[in-house]
N, C-alpha and C positions, 0 to 999 in steps of 0.2 A: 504494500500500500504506500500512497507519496505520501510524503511530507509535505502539507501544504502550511509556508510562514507567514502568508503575505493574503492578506486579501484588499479587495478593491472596488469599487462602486463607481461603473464606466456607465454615461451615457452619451450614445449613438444612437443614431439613422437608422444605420445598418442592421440587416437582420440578422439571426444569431447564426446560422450559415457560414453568414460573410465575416461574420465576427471570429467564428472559430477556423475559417478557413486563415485569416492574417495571424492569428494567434500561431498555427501551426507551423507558420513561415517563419515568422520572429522571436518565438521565443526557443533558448536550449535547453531547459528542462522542463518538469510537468506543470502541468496547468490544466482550470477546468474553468467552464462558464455557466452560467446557469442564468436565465431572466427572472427580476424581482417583477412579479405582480403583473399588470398590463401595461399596455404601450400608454405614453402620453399623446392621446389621440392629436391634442391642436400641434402639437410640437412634430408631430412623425417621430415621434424619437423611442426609446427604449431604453430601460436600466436594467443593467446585469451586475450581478455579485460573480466577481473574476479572483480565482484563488492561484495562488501561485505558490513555487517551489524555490524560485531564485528572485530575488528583489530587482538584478539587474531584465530581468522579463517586462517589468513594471516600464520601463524606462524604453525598452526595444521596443510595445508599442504605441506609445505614447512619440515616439520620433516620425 
């Protein structure tokens, strides 16, 4: 099982998909994403709870 130290509260557009599709390009260790609740319907937007293994993951997709 990972060790996840880092958790995160990312909102995007994007759907979770395309979310975990760049996750899997940018980050080098584990990670996982999960959507908090529904979309903010006027905004198009989405909040996910993003757990991570390496702090530097945080920063790789945030660039």
């Amino acid at each position: 099982m990972n060790s996840f130290r880092y958790e995160v509260t990312y909102l995007s557009d994007a759907p979770i998909a395309t979310l975990k599709s760049r996750l899997a390009a940018v980050c080098e260790g584990a990670w996982e994403a999960r959507r908090m609740g529904l979309s903010l319907l006027r905004t198009g937007s989405h909040r996910y709870r993003l757990f991570f293994e390496r702090e530097s993951d945080i920063r790789a997709l945030l660039q």
